[in-house]
MIZALO-960268 format. One record per atom (N, C-alpha, C): atom name; x negated, y, z negated. Coordinates in steps of 0.2 Angstrom, whole numbers, plus 5000, padded with zeros to 4 digits. Each point is the difference from the previous one (the first is absolute). Layout:
<rs>
atomo:X:Y:Z
CA:X:Y:Z
...
</rs>
This chain:
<rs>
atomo:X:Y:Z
N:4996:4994:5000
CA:5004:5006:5000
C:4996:5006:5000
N:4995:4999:4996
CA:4995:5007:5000
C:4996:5001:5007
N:4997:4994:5004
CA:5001:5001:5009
C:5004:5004:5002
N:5008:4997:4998
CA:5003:5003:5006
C:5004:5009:4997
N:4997:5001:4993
CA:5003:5005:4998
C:4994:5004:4995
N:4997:5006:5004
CA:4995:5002:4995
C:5004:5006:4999
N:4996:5005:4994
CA:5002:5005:4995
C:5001:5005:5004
N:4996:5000:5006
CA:5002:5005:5005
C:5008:5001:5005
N:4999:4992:5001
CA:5006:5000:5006
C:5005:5000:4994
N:5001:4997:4996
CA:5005:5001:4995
C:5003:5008:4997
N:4994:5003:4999
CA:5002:5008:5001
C:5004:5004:5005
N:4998:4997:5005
CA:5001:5004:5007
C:5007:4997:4999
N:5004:4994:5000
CA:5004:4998:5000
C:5003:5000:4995
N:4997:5003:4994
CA:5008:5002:4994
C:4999:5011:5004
N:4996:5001:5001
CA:5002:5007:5003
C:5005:4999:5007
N:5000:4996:5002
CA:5004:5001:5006
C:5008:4995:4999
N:4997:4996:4993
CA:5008:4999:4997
C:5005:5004:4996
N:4995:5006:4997
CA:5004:5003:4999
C:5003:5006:5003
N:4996:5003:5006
CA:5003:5005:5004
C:5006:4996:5004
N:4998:4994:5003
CA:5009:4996:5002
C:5005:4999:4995
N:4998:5000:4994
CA:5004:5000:4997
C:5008:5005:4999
N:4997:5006:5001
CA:5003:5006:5002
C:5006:4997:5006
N:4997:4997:5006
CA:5008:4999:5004
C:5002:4993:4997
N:4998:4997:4993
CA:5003:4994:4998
C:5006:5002:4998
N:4997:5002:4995
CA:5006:5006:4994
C:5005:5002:5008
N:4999:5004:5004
CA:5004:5003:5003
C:5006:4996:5003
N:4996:4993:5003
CA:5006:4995:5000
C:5004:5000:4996
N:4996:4998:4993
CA:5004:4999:4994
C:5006:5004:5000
N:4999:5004:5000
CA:5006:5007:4998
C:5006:4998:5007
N:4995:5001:5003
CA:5005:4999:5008
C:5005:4991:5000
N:4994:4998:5001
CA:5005:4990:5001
C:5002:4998:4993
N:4997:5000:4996
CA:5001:4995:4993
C:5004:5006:4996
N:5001:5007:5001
CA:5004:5004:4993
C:5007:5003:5007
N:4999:5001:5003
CA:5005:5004:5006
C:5003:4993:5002
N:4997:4996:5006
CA:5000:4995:5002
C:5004:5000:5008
N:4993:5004:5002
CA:5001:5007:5008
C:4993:4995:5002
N:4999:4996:5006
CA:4997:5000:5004
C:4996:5004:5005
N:4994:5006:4997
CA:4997:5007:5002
C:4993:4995:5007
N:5004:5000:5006
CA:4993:5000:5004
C:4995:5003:5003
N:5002:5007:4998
CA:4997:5004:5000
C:4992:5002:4994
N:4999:4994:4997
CA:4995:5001:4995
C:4994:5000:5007
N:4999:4997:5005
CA:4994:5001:5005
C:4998:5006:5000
N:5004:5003:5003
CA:5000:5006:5005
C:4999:5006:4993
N:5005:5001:4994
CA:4998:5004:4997
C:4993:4999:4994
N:4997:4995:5000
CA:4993:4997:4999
C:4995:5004:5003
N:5000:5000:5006
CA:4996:5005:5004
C:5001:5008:5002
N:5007:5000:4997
CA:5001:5009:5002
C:4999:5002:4992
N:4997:4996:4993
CA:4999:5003:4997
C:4993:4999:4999
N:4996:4998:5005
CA:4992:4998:5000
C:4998:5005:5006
N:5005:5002:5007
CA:4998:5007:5001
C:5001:5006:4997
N:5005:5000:4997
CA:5003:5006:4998
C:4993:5003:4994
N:5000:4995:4998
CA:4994:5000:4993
C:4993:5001:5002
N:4999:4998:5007
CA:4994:5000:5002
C:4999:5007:5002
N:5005:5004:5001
CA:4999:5006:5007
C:5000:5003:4995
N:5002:5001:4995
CA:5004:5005:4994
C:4991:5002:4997
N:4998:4993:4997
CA:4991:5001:4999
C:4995:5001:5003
N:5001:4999:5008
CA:4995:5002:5003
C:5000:5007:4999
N:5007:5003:4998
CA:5001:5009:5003
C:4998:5001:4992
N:4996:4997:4994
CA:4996:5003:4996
C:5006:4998:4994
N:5004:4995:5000
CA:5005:5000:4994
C:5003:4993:4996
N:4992:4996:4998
CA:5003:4992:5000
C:5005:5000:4993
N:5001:5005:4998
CA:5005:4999:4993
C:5007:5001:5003
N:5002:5005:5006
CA:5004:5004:5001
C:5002:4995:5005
N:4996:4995:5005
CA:5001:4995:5005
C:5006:4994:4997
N:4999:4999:4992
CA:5003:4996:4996
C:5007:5001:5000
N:5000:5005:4998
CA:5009:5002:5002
C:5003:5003:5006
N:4994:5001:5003
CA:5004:5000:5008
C:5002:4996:5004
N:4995:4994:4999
CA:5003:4992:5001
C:5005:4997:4999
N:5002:5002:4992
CA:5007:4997:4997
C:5005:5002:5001
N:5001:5009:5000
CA:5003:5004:5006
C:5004:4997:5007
N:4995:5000:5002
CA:5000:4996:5007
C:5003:4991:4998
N:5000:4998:4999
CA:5002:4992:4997
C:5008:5005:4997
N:5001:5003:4996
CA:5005:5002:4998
C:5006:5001:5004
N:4996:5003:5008
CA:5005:5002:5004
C:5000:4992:5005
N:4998:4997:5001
CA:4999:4995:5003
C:5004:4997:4995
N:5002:4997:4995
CA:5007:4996:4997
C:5006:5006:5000
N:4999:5007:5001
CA:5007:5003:4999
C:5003:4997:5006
N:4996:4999:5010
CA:5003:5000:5004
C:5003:4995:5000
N:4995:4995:4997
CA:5004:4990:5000
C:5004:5001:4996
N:4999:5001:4997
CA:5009:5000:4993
C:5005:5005:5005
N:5000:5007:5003
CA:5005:5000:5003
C:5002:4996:5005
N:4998:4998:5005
CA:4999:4994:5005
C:5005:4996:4997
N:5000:4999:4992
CA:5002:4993:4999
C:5007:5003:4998
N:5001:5005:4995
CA:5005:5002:4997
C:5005:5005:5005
N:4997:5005:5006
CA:5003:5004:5001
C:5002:4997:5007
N:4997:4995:5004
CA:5001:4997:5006
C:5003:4995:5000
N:5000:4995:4997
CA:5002:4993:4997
C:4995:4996:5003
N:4994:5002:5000
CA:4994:4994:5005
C:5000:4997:4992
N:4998:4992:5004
CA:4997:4996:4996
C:4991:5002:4998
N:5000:4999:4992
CA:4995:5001:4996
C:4994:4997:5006
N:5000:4994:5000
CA:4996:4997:5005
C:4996:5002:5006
N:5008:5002:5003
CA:5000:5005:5007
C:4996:5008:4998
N:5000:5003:4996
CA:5000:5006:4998
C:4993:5000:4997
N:4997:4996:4997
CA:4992:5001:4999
C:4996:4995:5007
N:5004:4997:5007
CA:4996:4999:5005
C:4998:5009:5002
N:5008:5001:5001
CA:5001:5007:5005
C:4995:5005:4997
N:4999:5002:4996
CA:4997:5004:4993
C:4992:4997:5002
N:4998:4995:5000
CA:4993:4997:4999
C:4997:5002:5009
N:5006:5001:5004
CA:4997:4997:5008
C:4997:5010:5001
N:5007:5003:4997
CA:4999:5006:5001
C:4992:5007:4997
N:4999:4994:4992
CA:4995:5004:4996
C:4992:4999:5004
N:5003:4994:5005
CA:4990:4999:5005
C:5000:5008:5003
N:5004:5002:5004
CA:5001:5005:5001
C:4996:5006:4996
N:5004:5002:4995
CA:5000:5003:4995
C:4992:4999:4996
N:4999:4996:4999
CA:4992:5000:4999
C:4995:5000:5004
N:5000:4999:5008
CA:4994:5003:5004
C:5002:5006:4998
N:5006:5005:5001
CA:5000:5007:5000
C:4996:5001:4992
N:5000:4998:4995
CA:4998:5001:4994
C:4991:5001:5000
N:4999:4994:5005
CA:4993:5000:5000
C:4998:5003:5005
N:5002:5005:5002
CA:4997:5005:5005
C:5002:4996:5010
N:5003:4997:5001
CA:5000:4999:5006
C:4994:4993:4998
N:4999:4995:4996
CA:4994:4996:4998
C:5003:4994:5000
N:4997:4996:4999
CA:5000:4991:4999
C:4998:5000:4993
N:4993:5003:5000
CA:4997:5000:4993
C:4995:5006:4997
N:5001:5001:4993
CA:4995:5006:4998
C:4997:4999:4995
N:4992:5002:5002
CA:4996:4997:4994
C:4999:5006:4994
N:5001:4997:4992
CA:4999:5005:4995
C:4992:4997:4997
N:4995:4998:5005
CA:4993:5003:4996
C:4998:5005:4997
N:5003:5006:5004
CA:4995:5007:4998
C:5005:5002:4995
N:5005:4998:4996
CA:5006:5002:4999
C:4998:4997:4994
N:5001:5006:4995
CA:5004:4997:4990
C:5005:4999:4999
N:4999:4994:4997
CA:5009:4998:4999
C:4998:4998:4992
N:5008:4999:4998
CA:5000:4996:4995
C:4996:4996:4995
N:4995:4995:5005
CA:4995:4995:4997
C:4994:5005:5000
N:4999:5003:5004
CA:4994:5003:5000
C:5000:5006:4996
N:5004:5002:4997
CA:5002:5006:4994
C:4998:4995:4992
N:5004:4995:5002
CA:4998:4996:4994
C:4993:4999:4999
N:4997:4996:5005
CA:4994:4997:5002
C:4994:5006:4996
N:5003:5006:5000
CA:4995:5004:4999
C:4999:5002:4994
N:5010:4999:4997
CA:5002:5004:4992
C:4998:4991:4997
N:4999:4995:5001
CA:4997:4998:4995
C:4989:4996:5003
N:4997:5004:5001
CA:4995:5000:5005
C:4996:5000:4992
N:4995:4995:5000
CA:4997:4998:4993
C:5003:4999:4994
N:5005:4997:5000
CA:5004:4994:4997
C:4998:4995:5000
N:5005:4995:4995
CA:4998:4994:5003
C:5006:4997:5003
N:5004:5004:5002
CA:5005:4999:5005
C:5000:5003:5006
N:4994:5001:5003
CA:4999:5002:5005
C:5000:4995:5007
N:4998:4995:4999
CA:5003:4995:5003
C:5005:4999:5000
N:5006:5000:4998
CA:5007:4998:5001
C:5004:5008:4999
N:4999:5004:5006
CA:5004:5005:4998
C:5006:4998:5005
N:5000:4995:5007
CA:5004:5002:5002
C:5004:4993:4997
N:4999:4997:4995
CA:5004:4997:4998
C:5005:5004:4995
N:4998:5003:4998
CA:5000:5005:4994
C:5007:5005:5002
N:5000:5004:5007
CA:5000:5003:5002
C:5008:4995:5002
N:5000:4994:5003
CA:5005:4997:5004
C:5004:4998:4994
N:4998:4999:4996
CA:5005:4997:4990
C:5004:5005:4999
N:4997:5008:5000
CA:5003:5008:4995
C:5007:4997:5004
N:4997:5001:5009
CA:5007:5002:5003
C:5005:4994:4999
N:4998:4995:5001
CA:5006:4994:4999
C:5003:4999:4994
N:4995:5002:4992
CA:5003:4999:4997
C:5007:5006:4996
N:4996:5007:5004
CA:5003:5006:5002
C:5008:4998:5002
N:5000:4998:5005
CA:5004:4998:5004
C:5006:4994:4997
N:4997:4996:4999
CA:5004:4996:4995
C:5001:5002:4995
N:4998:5003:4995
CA:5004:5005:4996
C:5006:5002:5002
N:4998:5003:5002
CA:5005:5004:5003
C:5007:5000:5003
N:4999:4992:5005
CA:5005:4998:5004
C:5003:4997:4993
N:4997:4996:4996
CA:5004:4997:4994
C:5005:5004:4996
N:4998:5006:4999
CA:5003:5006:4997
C:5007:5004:5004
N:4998:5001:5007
CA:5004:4999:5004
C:5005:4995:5001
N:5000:4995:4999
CA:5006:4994:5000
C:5004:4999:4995
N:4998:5002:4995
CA:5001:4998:4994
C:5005:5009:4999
N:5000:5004:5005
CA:5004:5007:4996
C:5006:4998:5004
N:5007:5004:4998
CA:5005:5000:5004
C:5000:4997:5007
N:4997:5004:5005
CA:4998:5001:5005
C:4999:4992:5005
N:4995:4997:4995
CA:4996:4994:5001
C:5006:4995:4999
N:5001:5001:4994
CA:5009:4993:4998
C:5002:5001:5006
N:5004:5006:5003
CA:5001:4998:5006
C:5001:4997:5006
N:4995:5002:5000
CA:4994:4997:5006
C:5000:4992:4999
N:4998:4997:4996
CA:5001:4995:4999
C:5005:4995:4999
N:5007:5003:4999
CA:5005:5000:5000
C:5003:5001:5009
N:4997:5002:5001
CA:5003:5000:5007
C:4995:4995:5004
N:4995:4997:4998
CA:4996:4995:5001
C:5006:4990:5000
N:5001:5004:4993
CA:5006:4994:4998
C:5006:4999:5003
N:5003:5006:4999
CA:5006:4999:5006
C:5003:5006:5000
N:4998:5002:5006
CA:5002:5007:5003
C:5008:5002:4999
N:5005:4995:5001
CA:5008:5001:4999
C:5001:5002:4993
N:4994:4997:4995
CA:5001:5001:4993
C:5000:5006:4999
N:4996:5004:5003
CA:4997:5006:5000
C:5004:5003:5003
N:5001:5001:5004
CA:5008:5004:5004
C:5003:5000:4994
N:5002:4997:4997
CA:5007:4998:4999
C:5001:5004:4994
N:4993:5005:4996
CA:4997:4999:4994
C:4998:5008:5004
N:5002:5003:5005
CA:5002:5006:5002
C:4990:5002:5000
N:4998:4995:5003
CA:4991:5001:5000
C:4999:5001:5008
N:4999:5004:5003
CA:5000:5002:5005
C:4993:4996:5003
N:4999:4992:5005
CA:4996:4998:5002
C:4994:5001:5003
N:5005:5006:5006
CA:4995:5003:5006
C:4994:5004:4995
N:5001:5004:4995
CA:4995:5002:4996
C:4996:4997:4996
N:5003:4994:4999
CA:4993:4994:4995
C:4997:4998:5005
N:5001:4997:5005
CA:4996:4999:5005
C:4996:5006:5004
N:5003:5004:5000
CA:4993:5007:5004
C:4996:5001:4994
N:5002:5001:4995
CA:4996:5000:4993
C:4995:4995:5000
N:5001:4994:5001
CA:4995:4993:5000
C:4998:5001:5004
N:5001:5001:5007
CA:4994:4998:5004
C:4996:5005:5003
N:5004:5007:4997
CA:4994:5005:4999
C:4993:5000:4995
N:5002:4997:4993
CA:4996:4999:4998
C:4994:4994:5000
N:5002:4992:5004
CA:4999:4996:5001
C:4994:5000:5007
N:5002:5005:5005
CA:4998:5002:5006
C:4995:5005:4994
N:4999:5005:4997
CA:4995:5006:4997
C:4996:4994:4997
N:5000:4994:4998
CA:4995:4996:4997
C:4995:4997:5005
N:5004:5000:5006
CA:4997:4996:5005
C:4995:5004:5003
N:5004:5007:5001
CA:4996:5003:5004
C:4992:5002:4995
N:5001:5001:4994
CA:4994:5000:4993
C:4996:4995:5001
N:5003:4994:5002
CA:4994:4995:5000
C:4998:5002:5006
N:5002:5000:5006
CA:4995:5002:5007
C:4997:5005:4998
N:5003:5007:4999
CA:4994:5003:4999
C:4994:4998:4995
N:5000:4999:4995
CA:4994:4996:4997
C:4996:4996:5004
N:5004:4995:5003
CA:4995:4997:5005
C:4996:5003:5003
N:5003:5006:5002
CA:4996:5004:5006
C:4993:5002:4997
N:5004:5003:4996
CA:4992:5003:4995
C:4996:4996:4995
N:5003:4993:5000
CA:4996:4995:4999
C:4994:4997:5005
N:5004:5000:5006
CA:4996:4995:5005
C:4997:5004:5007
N:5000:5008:4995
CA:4998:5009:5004
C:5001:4999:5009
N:5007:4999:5001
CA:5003:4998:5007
C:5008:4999:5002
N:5002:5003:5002
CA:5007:5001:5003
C:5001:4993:5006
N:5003:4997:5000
CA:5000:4995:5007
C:5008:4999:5002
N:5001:5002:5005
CA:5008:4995:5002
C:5004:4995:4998
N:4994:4995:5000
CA:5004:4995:4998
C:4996:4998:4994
N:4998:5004:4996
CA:5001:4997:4992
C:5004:4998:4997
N:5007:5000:5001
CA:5002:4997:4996
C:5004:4993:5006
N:4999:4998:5003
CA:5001:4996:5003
C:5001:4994:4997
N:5007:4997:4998
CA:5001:4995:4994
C:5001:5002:4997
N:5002:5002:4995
CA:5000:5008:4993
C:5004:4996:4996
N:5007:4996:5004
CA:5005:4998:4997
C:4998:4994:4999
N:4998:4995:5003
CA:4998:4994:4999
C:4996:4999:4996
N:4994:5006:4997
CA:4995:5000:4995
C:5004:5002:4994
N:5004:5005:4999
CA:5004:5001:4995
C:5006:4994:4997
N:5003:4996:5005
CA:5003:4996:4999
C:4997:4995:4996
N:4994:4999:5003
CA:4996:4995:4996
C:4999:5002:4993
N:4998:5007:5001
CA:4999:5001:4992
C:5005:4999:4994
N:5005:5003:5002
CA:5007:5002:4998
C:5001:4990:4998
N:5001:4997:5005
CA:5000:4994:4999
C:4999:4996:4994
N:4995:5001:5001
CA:4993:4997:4996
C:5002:5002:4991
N:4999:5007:5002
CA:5002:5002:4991
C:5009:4998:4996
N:5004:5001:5005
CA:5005:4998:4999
C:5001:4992:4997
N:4996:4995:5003
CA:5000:4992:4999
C:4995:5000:4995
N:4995:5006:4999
CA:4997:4997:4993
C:5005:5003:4993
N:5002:5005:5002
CA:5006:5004:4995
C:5005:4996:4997
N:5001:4996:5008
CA:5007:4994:4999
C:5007:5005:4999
N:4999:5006:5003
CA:5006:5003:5000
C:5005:5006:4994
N:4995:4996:4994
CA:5001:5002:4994
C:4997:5005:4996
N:5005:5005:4995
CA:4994:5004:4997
C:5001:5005:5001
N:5000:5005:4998
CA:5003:5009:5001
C:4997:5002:5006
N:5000:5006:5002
CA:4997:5002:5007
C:4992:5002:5000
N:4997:5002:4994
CA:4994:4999:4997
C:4997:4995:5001
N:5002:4993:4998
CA:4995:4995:5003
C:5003:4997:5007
N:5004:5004:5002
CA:4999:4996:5006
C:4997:5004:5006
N:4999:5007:4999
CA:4996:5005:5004
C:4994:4998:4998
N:4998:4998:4993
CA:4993:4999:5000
C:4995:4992:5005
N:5007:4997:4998
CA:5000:4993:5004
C:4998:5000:5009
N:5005:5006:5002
CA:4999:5002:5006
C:4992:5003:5003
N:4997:5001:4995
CA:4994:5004:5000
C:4994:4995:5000
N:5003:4994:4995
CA:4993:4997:4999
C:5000:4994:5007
N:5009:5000:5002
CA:5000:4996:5008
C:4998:5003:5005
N:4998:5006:5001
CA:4994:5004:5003
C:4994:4998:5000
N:4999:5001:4995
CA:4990:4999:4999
C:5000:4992:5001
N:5004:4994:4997
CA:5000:4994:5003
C:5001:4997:5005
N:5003:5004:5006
CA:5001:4999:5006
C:4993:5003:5002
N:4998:5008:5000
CA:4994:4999:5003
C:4993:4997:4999
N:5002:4998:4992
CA:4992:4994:5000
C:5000:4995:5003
N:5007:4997:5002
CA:5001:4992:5003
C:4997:5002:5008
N:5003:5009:5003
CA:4996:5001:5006
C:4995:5000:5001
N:4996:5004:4992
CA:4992:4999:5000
C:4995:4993:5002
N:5005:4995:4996
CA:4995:4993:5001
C:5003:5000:5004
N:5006:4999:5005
CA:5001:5000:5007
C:4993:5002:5005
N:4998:5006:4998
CA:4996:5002:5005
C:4994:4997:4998
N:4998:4999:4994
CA:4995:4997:4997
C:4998:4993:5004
N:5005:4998:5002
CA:5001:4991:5002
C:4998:5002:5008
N:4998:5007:5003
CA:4996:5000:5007
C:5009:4999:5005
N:5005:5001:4999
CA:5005:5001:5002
C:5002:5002:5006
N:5001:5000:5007
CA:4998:5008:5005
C:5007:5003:4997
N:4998:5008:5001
CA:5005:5004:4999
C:5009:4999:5003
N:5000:4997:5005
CA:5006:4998:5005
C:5005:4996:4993
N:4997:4996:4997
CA:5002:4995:4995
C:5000:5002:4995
N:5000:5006:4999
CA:5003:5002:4991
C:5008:5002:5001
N:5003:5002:5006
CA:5006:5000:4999
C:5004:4994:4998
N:4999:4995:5004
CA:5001:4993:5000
C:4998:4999:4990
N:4996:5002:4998
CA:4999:4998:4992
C:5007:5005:4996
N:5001:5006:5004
CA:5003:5005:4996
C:5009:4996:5000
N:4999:4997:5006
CA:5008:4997:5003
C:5000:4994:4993
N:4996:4995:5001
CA:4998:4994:4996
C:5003:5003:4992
N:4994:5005:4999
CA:5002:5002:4992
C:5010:5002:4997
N:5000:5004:5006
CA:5007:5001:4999
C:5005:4998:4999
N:4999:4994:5005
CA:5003:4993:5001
C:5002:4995:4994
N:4992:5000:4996
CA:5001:4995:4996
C:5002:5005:4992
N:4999:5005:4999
CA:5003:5004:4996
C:5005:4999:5001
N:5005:5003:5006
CA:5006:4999:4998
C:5003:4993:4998
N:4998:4996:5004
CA:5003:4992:4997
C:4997:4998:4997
N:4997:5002:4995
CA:4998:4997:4994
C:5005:5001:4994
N:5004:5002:4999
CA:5006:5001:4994
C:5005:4996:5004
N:5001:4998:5005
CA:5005:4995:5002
C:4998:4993:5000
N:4992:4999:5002
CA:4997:4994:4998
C:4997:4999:4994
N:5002:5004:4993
CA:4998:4999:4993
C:5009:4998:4998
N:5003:5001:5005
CA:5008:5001:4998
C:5002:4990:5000
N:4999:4998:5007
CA:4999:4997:5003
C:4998:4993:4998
N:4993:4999:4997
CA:4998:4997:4997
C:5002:4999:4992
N:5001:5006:4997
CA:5005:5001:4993
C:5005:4995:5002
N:5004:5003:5005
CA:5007:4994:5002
C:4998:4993:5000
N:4996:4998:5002
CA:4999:4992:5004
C:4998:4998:4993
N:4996:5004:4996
CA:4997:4996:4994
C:5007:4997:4995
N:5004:5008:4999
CA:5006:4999:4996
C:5004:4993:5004
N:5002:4999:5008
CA:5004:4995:5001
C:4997:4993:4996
N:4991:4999:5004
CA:4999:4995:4998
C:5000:4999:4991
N:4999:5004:4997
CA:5003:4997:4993
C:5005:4998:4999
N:5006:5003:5001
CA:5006:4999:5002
C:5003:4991:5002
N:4994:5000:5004
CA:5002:4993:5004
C:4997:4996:4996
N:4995:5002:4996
CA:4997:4994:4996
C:5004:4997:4993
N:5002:5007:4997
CA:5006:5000:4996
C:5007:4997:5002
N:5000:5000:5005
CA:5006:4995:5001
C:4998:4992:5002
N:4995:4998:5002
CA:4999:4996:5001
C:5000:4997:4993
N:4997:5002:4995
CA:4997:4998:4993
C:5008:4998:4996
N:5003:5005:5003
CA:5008:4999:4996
C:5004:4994:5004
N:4998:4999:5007
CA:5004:4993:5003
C:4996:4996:4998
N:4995:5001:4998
CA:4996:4991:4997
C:5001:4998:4994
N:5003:5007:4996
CA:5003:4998:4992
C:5006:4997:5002
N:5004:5004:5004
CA:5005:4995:5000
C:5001:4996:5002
N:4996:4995:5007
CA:4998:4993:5000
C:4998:4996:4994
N:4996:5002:4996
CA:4999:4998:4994
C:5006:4998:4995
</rs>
């Protein structure tokens, strides 16, 4: 194990479990608390990794932060109207939304594909310097990817749990309920996936200024990485537990996904085949509480059948 996992790659991959964590949580709030299918987590992944990007090159990696989220902000108002003010399915509505934002981010990026932030201060590099002769100089951008996650899941937790949030989760449950209960739906849902989308677009931009570069298709798969994570944490949670531990859950299904990709690539992997690992993981995540279920059952029959067996032998007896 120590082959396939040194102190390094395991760094790099709890820092980069923690920045996707940000669009775990985002699911979370969206699929698992709403219970709104957002396809548009690709598209707004990259329009908050440009928008963040352009924002810092122009001298403002603090100010790129929330101009990202911003931008993500407005990116779930239009899929939430899409859904509520048009009657497009959620499904349909984050494709339309996700087809339209490639657009939207070449213009973001200047007319570009991609844009490089080496000459560029960001975030990590502010750190990198506020703790320069430390002994956590070496981990600042892990450092750096924790504040905001933990930041952020504060936060979202605090959020859920206010009026607002019951809601939302309540329309998650059963939207009729909701109606009925004079809770105006189309605004849980613009509320949710505006916030849900501002998470997403916070993790892109991080990324940017993690990995000092804007690309098109960064986030290419966003959803299926987040799915797995989101996954992941939920089946270790077991579904149980206040919103606290299961946002936390959803965080450490992050960093666990992308260690399993670290040794993935440690195992000499080609690149083409990590999707194919990210499908795999998803896969067996999800049906893993059906085949724990599954096996529970068959154990319970066959005691069952043992137990009755042992009662027609007494009565042969």
């Amino acid at each position: 194990m120590g082959s396939l996992l040194t102190l390094g790659t395991l760094q790099t991959a709890m820092e980069l479990g923690f920045i996707y964590s940000l669009v775990a949580l985002a699911l979370f709030l969206s699929y698992s608390m709403l219970n709104v299918c957002d396809l548009s987590t690709d598209g707004c992944f990259i329009l908050g990794c440009a928008v963040g990007a352009t924002v810092a090159i122009s001298g403002h990696p603090y100010l790129a932060i929330f101009a990202a989220m911003g931008a993500g902000v407005l990116s779930g108002f239009i899929t939430a109207q899409l859904q509520t003010r048009f009657g497009i399915e959620s499904i349909l509505a984050g494709i339309i939304v996700n087809t339209g934002l490639y657009t939207v981010n070449i213009f973001a990026m200047g007319n570009r594909s991609q844009i490089s932030l080496n000459a560029t201060d960001t975030v990590f590099t502010k750190a990198k310097a506020l703790l320069a002769g430390t002994p956590f100089a070496d981990y600042y951008k892990l450092i750096v990817a924790v504040l905001f996650v933990v930041a952020a899941a504060v936060l979202l937790v605090m959020f859920l749990r206010t009026r607002l949030g019951l809601s939302i989760r309540a329309t998650g449950d059963n939207v009729d309920m909701v109606r009925a209960s004079s809770i105006n739906p189309a605004r849980t849902i613009t509320v949710g996936l505006c916030v849900s989308n501002a998470l997403t677009a916070l993790g892109g931009c991080l990324l940017g200024e993690y990995q000092k570069s804007s690309d098109i298709q960064v986030g290419t798969g966003m959803v299926t990485i987040a799915l797995a994570a989101l996954i992941i944490g939920e089946t270790l949670s077991r579904g149980h537990g206040g919103i606290g531990r299961r946002v936390v859950f959803v965080i450490i299904g992050s960093c666990l996904y992308r260690i399993i990709m670290a040794i993935a690539m440690r195992l000499n992997m080609p690149a083409s085949a990590l999707k194919l690992v990210s499908a795999v993981i998803v896969a067996v995540a999800i049906a893993m509480p059906y085949v724990k279920q599954s096996l529970s059952d068959h154990r319970k029959k066959q005691a069952a059948m043992r137990i009755s067996e042992e009662e027609t032998e007494d009565v042969k007896c």
